[in-house]
C-alpha positions as CSV (number, residue, x, y, z in Angstrom):
1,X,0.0,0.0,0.0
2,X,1.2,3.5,-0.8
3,X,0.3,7.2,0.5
4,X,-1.9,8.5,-1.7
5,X,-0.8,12.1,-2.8
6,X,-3.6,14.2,-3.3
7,X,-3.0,16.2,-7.2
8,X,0.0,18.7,-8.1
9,X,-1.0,21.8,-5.6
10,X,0.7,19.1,-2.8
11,X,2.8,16.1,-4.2
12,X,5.1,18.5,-6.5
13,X,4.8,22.2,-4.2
14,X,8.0,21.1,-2.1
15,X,9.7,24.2,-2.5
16,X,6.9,26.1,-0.8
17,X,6.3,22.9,1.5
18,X,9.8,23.0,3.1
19,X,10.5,26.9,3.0
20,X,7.6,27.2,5.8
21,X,9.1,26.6,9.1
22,X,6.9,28.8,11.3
23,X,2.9,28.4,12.5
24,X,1.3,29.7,9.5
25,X,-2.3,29.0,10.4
26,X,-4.1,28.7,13.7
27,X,-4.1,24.8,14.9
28,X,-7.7,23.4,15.0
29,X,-9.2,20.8,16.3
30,X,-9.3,18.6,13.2
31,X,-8.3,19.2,9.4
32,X,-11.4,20.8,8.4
33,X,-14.9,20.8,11.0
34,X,-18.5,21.5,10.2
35,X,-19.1,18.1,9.0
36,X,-20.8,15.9,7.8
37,X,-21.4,16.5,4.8
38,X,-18.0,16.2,4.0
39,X,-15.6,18.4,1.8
40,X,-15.6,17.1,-1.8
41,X,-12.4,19.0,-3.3
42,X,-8.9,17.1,-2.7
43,X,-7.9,20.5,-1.6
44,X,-9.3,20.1,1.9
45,X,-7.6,16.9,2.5
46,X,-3.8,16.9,3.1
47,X,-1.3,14.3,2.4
48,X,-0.8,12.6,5.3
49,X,-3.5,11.6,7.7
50,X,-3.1,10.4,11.4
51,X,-4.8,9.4,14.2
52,X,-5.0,8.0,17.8
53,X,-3.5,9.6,20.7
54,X,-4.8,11.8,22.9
55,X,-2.0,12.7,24.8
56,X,-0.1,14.0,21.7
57,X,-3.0,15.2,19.5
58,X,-2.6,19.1,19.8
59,X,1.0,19.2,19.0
60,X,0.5,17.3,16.0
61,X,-2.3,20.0,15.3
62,X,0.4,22.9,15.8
63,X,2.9,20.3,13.7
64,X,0.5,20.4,11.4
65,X,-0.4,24.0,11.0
66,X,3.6,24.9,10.5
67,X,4.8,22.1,8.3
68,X,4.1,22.8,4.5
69,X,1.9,25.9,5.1
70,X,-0.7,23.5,6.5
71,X,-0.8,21.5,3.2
72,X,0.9,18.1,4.7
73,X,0.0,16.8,8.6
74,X,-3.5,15.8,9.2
75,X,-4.1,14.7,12.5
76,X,-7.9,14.1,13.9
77,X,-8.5,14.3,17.6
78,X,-8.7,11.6,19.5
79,X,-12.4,12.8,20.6
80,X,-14.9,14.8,18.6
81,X,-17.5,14.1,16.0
82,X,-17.6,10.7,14.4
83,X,-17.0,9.5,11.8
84,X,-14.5,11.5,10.3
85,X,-13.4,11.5,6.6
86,X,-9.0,11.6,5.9
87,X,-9.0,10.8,2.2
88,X,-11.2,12.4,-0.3
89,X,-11.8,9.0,-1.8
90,X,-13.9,7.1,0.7
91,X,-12.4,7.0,3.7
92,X,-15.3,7.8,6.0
93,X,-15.2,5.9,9.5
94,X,-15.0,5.9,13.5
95,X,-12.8,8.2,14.6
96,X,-10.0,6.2,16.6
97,X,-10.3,7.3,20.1
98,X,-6.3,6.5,21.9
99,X,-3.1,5.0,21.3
100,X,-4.3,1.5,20.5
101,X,-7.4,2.3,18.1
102,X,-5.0,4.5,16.0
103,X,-2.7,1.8,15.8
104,X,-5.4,-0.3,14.5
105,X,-6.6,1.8,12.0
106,X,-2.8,2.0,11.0
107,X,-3.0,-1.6,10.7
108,X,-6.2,-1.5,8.7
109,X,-5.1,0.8,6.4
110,X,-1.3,-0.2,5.5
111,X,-0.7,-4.1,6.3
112,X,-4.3,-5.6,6.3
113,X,-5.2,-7.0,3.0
114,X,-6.7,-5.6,1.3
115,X,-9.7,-7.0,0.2
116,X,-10.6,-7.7,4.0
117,X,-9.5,-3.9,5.2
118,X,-12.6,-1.6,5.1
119,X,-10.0,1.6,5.3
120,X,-7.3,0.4,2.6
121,X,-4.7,3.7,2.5
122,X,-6.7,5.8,4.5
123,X,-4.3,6.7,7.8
124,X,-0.5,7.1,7.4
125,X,0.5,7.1,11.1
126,X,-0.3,7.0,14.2
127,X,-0.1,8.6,17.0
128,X,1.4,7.1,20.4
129,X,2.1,7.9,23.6
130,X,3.5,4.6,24.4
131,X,5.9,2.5,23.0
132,X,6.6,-1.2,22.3
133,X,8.3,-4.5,22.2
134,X,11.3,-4.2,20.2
135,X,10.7,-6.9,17.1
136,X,13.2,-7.2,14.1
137,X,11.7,-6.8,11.2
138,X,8.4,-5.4,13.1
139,X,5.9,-4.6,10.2
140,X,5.3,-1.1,12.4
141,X,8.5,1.7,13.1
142,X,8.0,3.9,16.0
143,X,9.5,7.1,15.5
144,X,10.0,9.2,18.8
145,X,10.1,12.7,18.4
146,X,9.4,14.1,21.8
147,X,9.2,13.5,26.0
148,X,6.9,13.8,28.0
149,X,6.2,12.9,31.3
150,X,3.3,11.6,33.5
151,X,2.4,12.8,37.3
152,X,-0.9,12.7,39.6
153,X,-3.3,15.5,39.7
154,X,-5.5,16.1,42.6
155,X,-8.4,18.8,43.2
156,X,-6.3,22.2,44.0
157,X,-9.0,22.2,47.1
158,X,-7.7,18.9,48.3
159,X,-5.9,18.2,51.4
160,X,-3.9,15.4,49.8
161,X,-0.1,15.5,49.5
162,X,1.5,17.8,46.7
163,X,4.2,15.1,46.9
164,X,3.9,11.9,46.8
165,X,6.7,8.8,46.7
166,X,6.1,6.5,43.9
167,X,6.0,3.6,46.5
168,X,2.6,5.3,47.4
169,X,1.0,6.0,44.9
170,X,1.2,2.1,43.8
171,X,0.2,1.3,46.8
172,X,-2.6,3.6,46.5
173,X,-3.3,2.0,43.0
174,X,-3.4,-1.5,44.5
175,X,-5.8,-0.4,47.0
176,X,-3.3,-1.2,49.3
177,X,-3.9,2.9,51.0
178,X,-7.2,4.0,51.1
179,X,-5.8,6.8,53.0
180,X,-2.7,9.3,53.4
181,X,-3.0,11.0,56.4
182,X,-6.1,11.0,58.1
183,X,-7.7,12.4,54.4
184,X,-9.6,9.5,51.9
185,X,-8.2,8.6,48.9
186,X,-9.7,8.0,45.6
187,X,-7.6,6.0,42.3
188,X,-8.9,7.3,39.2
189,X,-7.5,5.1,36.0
190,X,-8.3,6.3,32.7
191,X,-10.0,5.3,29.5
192,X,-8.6,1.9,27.8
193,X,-6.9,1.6,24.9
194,X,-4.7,4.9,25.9
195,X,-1.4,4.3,25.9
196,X,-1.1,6.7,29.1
197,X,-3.4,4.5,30.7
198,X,-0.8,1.5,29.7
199,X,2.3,3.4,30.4
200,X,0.7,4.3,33.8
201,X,-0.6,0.8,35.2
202,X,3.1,-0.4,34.6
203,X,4.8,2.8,36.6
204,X,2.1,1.3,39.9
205,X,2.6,-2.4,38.9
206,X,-0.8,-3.2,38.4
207,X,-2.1,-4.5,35.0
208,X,-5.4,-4.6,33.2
209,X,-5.9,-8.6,33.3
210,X,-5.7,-7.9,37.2
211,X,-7.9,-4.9,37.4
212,X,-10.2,-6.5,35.0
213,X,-10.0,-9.8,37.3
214,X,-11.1,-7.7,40.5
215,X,-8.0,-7.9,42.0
216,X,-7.7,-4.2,43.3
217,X,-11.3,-3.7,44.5
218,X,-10.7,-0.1,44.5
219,X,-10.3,0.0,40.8
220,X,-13.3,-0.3,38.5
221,X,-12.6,-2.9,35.2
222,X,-12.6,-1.4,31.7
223,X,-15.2,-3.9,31.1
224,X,-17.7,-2.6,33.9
225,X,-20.2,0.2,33.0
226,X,-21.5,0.7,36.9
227,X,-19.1,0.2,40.1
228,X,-19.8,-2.6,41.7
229,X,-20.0,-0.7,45.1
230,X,-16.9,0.6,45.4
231,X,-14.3,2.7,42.5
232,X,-15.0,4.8,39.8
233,X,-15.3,4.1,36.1
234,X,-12.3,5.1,33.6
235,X,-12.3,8.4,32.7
236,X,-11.0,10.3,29.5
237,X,-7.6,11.3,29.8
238,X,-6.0,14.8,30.4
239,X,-9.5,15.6,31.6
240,X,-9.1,17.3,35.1
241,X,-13.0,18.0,34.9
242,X,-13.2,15.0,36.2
243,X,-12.0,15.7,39.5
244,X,-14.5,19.0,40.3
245,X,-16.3,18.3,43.6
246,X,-13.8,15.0,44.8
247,X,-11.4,16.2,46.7
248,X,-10.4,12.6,47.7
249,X,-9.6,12.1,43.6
250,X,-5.8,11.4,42.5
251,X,-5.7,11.1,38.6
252,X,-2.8,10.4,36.0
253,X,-2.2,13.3,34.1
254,X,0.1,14.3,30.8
255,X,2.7,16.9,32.2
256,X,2.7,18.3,28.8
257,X,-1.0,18.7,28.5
258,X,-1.3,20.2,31.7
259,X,0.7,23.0,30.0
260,X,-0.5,23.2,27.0
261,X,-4.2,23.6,28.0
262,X,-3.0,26.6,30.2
263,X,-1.0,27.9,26.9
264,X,-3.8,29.4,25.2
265,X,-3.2,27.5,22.2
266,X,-5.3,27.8,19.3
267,X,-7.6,24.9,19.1
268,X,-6.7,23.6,22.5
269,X,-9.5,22.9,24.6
270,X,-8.4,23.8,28.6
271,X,-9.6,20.5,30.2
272,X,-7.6,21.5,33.6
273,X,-10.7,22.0,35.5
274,X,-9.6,22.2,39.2
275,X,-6.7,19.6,38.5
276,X,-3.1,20.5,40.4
277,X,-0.2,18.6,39.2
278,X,1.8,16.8,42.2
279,X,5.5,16.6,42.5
280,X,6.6,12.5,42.6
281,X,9.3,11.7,45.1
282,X,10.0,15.6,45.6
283,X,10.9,16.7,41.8
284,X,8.6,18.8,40.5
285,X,6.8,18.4,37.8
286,X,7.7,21.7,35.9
287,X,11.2,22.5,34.9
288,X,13.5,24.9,37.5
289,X,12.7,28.5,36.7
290,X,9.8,27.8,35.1
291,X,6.7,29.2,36.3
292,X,2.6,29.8,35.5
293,X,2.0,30.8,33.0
294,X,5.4,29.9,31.8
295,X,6.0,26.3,32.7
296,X,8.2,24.3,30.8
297,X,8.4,20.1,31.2
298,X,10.9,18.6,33.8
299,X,12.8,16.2,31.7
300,X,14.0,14.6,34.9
301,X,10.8,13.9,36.6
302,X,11.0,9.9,37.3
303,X,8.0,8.8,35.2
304,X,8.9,10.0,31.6
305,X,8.5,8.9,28.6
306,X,8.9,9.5,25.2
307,X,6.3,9.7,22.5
308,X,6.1,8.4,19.0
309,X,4.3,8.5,15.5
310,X,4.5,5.1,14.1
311,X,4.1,4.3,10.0
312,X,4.1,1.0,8.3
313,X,7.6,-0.1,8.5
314,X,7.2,-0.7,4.3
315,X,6.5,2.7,4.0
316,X,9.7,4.2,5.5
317,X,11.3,5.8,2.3
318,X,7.8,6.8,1.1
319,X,8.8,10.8,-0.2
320,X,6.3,12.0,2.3
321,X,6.7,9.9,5.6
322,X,10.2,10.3,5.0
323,X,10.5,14.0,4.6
324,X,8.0,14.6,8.0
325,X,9.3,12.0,10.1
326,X,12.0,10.6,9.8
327,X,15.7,11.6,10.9
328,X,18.0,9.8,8.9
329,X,16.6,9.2,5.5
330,X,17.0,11.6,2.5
331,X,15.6,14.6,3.5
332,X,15.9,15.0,7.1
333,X,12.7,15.6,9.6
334,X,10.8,18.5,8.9
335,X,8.6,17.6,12.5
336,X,12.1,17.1,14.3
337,X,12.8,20.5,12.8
338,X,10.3,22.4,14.5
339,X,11.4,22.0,18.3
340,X,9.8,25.3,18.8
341,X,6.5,24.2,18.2
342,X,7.3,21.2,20.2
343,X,8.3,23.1,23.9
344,X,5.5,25.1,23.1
345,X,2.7,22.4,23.0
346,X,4.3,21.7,27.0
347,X,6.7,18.6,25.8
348,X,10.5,18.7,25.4
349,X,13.0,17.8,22.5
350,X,14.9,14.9,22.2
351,X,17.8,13.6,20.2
352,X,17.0,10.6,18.7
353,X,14.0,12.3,17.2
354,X,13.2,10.7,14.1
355,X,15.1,7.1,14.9
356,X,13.9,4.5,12.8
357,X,15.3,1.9,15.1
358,X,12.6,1.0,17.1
359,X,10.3,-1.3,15.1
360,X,7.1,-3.6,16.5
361,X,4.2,-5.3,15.0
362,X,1.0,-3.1,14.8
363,X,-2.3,-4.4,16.5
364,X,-3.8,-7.2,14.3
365,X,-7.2,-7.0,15.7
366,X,-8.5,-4.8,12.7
367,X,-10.8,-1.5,12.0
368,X,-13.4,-0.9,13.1
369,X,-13.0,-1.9,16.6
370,X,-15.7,-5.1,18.1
């Protein structure tokens, strides 16, 4: 399968493509909005399309907006209106809502065959905020091109800890603490299928064959749609909404969300509500010097991570993947280029963005989801 390149004004402008290096347009939400009924000119639809996380969604909306004049980098939000449309040919379906359903639509587009795939060449990459198993020859690449960092938000009202240890906050997560201090405590765990979500359960131990399995009775399962009694349901990520009223709530939280909701970004919805980021094992969340409305990511905070974009490992020296994403091919990353746009959408730049070396197989289970 091949990206599709969508008529002369995009697959042959490079010229113009590469000169822009700034945000030329506002970042929105999606591509295009007001839909359906869909946009009909190839115009509206640019080359590449993504999908999945939520975690890394609005950067890729600001990456989007700078590279190529806005012409190249579609990347639909995790939540919103569905279905959405990426490809002016067809291509109408379920918008992938986290990590793993955009890696599944990746799948369905680019390695499923084709006469079984319901979305043939309709996503390009995308988007994760977790990684994966290292396998040679892995029909998926996962190409980093930023950290980020993941801490526990409480109400601001709450009497809970600012700082926390790791060693309790698992044991809050196994149920193990009900309490810290003489004040109740409240696990939230977020939405499945989010790669924060995954990259979170492994930071408190816990999986979700346990959770699901009742073993940590203050922890709902992702399969339940009522607690049984005690816990409460997953939540959407990055949502500190969620915690208005509960001042016994502790939630996971993107450290680079938290800022860029308070950047006034174009596009970017503030979801903080009342949520206050807490400091693990005494280092702060935010970098030294940095402060509101100013904040700038801790690269040092314990529970970091990087995030990635993956592509079909076939399509690696595709003109277009490899000009946006990639490091050490023949053009050189116009995404890793942009580092401005990167700090400024809360995360921090790396070195190895745009390595090609970590490569994985891409979830099997097909689009759209059972």
């Amino acid at each position: 399968m091949q990206v599709k390149f969508l008529g002369k004004a995009v697959g042959t402008a490079l010229a113009a493509a590469l000169a822009v290096t700034a945000v030329a347009t506002p970042a929105s939400a999606d591509p295009f909005s007001g839909f359906p009924p869909f946009p009909t000119d190839a115009a509206a639809y640019r080359t590449l399309a993504g999908t999945g996380s939520d975690t890394t969604q609005d950067v890729l909306n600001g990456l989007g907006a700078a590279i190529g004049g806005g012409t190249v980098l579609a990347s639909w939000d995790a939540r919103g209106t569905s279905p959405i449309k990426t490809k002016v040919d067809n291509c109408v379906f379920q918008r992938p809502n986290g990590s793993t359903e955009g890696n599944r639509s990746l799948w369905a587009s680019k390695v499923q065959a084709p006469a079984a795939s319901t979305i043939e060449d309709c996503v390009d990459f995308a988007r994760s905020s977790s990684s994966t198993t290292q396998v040679a020859g892995g029909n998926g690449t996962w190409i980093p091109f930023a950290l980020d960092a993941v801490t526990y938000a409480i109400n601001e009202n709450s009497d809970l800890p600012t700082n926390m240890s790791l060693s309790l906050l698992q044991n809050i997560y196994k149920c193990v603490t009900g309490t810290v201090g003489s004040f109740p405590v409240q696990p939230l765990l977020i939405q499945p299928g989010s790669g924060t979500r995954q990259f979170w359960n492994q930071q408190m131990g816990i999986t979700d064959a346990e959770i699901n399995a009742g073993d940590y009775p203050c922890l709902v399962p992702a399969s339940a749609t009522v607690p049984d009694g005690t816990g409460v349901p997953p939540v959407q990520e990055h949502d500190g909404r969620e915690l208005v009223g509960h001042n016994d709530y502790v939630m996971p939280f993107s450290i680079a969300q938290h800022i860029a909701q308070g950047n006034a970004l174009p596009g970017v919805e503030d979801r903080r509500g009342p949520s206050l980021l807490g400091s693990i094992n005494t280092v702060s969340p935010y970098a030294a010097g940095s402060t509101p409305p100013n904040e700038a990511l801790n690269p040092a905070f314990p529970l970091n991570r990087r995030v990635y974009n993956i592509v079909a490992s076939s399509e690696l020296t595709e003109e277009w993947i490899d000009r946006v994403f990639t490091a050490g091919g023949n053009f050189g990353s116009l995404l890793c280029d942009q580092g401005g746009v990167i700090t400024t959408y809360g995360f921090a730049t790396i070195g190895d963005c745009g390595s090609t070396t970590l490569t994985g197989n891409l979830n099997t289970a097909g689009w759209p989801p059972a």
